[in-house]
N, C-alpha and C positions, 0 to 999 in steps of 0.2 A: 664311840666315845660320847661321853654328854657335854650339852652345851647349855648355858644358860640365853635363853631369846628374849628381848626385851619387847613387849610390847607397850609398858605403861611403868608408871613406878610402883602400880597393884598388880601387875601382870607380868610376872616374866617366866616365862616355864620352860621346866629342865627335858631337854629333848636327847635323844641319841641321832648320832651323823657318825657317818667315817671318817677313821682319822685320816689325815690330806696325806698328800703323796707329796713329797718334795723333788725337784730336779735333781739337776747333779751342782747347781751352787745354789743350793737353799738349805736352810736346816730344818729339822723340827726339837719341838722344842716341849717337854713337858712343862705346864702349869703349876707352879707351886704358891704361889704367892701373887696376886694381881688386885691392887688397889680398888675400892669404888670412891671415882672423883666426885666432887659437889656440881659437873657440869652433867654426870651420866642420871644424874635427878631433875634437872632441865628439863622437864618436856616438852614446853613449847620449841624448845629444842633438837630434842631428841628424836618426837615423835615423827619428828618428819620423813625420818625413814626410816622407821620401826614398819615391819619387823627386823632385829637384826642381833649380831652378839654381839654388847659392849663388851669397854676392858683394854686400857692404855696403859696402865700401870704396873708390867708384868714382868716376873723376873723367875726363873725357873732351872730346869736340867737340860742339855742338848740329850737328847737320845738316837738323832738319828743324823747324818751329814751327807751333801751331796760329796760326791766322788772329785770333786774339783775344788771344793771345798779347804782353804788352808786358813791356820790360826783357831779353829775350834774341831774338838773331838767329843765323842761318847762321854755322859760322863763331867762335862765342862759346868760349872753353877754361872749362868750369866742373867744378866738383863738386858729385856731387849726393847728398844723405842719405837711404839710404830710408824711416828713420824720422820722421814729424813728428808734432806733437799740432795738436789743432783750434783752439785756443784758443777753445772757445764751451764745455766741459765745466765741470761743479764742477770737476775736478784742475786743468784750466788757469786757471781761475779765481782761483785760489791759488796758483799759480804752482806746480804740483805736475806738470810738463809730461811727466816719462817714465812718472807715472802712466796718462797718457791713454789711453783705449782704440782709438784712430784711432794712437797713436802704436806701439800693438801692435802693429797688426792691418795698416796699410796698410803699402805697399810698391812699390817698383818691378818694371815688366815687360819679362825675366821672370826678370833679376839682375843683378849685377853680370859674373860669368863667361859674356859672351856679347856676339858682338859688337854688338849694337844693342840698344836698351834702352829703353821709352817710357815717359816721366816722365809721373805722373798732375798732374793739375793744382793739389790740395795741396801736394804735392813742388815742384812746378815755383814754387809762392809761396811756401812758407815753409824749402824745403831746397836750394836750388839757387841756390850760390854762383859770382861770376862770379870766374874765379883772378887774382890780381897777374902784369903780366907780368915775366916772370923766374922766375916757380915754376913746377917739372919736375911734369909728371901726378903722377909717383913720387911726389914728395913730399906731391902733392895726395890722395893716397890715404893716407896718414896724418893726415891732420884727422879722420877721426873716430874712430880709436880714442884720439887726443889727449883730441879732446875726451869723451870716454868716462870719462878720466881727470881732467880737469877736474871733471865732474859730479861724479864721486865723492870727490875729496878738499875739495870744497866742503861738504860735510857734516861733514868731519873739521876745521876750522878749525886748519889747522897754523898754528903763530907761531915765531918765531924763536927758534932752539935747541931747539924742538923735539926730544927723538929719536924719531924715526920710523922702524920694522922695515917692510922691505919683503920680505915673501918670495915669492922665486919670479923669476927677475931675466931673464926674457922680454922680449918686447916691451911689454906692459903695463907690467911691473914694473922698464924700462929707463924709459920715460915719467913713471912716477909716483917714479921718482930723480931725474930733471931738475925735473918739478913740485915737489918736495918742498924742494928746492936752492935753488927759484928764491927760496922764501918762506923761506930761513935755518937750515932747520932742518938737526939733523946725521943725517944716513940712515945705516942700517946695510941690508944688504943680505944674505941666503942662498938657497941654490941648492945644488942637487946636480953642477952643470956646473961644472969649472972654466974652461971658456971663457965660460959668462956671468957665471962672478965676475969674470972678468979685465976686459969690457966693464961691469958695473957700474960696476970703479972707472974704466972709461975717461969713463963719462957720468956721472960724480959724488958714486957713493958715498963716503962718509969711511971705513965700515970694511965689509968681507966677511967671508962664515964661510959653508965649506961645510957643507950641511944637515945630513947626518952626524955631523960635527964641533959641532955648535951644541947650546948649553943654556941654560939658567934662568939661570946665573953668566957667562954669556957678556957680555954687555952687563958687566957688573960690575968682570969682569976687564979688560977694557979702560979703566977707568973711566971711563966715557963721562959718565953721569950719578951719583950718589949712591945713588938706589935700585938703581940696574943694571938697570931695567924701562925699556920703552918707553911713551911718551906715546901713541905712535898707531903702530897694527899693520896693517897694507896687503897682503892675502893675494891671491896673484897664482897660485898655485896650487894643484889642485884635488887633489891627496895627502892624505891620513890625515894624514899627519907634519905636513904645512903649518898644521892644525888644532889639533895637540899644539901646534908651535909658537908657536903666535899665543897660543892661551890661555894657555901659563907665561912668555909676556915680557910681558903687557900689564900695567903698574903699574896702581894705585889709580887712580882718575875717568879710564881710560884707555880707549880708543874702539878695536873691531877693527872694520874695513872688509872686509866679503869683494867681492873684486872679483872671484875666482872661489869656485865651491862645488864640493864634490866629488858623488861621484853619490848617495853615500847621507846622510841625515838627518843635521844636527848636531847632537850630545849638549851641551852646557855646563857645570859645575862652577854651580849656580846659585847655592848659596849663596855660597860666594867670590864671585861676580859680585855679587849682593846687596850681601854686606859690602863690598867694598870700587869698589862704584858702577862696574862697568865695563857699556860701553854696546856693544853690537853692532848693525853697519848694516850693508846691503846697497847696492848700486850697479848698476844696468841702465841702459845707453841715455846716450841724451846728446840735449837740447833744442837749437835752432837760435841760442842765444845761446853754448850751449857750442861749438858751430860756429864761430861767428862768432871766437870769442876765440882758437879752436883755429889758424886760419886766420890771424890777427893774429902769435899766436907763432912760425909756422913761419916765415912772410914776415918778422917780424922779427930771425930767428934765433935766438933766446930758447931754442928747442927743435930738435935737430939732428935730424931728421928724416930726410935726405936718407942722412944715415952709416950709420942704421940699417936699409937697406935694402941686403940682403948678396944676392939671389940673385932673377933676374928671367928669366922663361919667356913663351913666347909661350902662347896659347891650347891649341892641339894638343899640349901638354907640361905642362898642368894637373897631370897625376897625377903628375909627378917634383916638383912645386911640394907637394903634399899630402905627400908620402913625405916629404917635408923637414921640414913642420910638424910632421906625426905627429913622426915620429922624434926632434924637441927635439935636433940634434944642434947641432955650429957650422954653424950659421945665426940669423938675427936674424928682418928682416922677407922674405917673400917675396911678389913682386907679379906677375900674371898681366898682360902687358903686349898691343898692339895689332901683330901683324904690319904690316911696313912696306906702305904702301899700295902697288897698281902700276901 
């Protein structure tokens, strides 16, 4: 079978491996559809253990099942997470699920970018969803950075009228405007693009301001709210600026969410933060309940998934898929899709 191997975001070359053998409770699973995240362009990320196959975002065909194997068959259209927790840990115990160190550490073989893929047997129980019919792979491969976004604004307890700053108006930070929307509140949106300011407001921002352009009086001048601060700050990009940002709009008892981090160390204003009670959280990963509900919203159109997906490559054209991402140009979501069978 081929794989795509990541060596760089200029390097990734399509190799042939065997397809994996799976036990008697694992499945395999053909590749149809497997997203490229805006984290699989990280390299100071990534690189660090390159060489290797990315690909978390993947949704596909059972074609083969261990003998022990029950709830999935030949034939099944599912999605599958390669993240899950054990639920036997203290973190799982507490419901502290992306804590888990199985939720680290375990993974599918030997990723999403390739075409066969052997689902270990935790995966196969607690991450391996059977699709609604009528849902596209495509779209099937945005449940989990859905639900990614789910986890993390579940920590932020947005309420209605809410102002919520979203910066960075990616694919992330297109999700977490529709999320944000969905619970009432008013989103304001910035970015360096004017083509993802235009598609913020196409998926529901109330107001944009390119990054550039953007300040402390910003929110104010608009009169959004009273203070002109945001209630909840949603950092979706991993820029110096994005940081400056998020720290001079977040008001009083006001919560910043890094949904991404930049490569170096965060400094904070600590005493401002002090005084006037602001709380910083982080966000990794997503549990199988954020799955589940990820999965709920797409199939019930709640969240448009399907539109956000602007640019679609076969395997052998991986590395025109990454030049895309890297690049942050107009483009949305791009998904590394399944040559037609023959």
């Amino acid at each position: 079978m081929k794989v795509a191997v990541y060596y760089s975001n200029t390097d990734l070359r399509i190799e042939e491996r065997p397809v994996p053998r799976i036990s008697e409770d694992e499945i395999l699973v053909r590749m149809m559809a497997s997203g490229i995240c805006g984290t699989d362009v990280i390299e100071w990320y990534r690189q660090q253990k390159a060489p290797r196959v990315l690909g978390h975002e993947m949704a596909g065909e059972v074609v083969e099942t261990g003998s022990r194997v029950s709830g999935f068959r030949k034939g099944d259209r599912v999605f599958v997470s390669h993240h899950v927790p054990c639920y036997e840990c203290d973190h799982c115990r507490n419901s502290d699920y992306t804590a888990c160190e199985a939720l680290h550490t375990g993974n599918y073989e030997p990723g999403g970018f390739s075409e066969y893929i052997r689902v270990p047997a935790m995966n196969v129980r607690y991450g391996t969803f059977l699709l609604p019919e009528g849902m596209r792979y495509e779209e099937a491969a945005m449940i989990e950075p859905l639900a990614c976004v789910i986890a993390g604004q579940r920590q932020l307890e947005i309420g209605k009228r809410d102002t919520v700053l979203v910066i960075g108006a990616g694919v992330s930070g297109l999700l977490h405007i529709q999320m944000a929307k969905l619970k009432g509140a008013i989103v304001v949106a910035t970015d360096i693009s004017e083509y993802r300011l235009g598609k913020a407001l196409e998926f529901g921002a109330d107001h944009v301001f390119h990054a550039d352009e953007f300040s402390e009086d910003a929110l104010k001048n608009k009169k959004i709210n009273k203070s002109g601060l945001a209630r909840r700050v949603i950092v979706c990009a991993g820029a110096r600026q994005a940081l400056d940002h998020a720290v001079r709009s977040v008001g009083r008892r006001g919560v910043i969410l890094f949904f991404a981090v930049p490569a170096d160390d965060i400094c904070l204003p600590s005493a401002r933060f002090w005084r006037d009670e602001i709380a910083v959280s982080f966000s990794y990963g997503a549990a199988p309940d954020d799955l589940r509900e990820a999965l709920a919203l797409i199939e019930g159109g709640k969240v448009n998934a399907g539109k956000m997906i602007t640019h679609r490559y076969p395997l052998s054209d991986i590395q025109k898929g990454f030049a895309l991402v890297a690049g942050a140009g107009e483009s949305l979501k791009v998904v590394i899709v399944a040559a037609p069978s023959s």
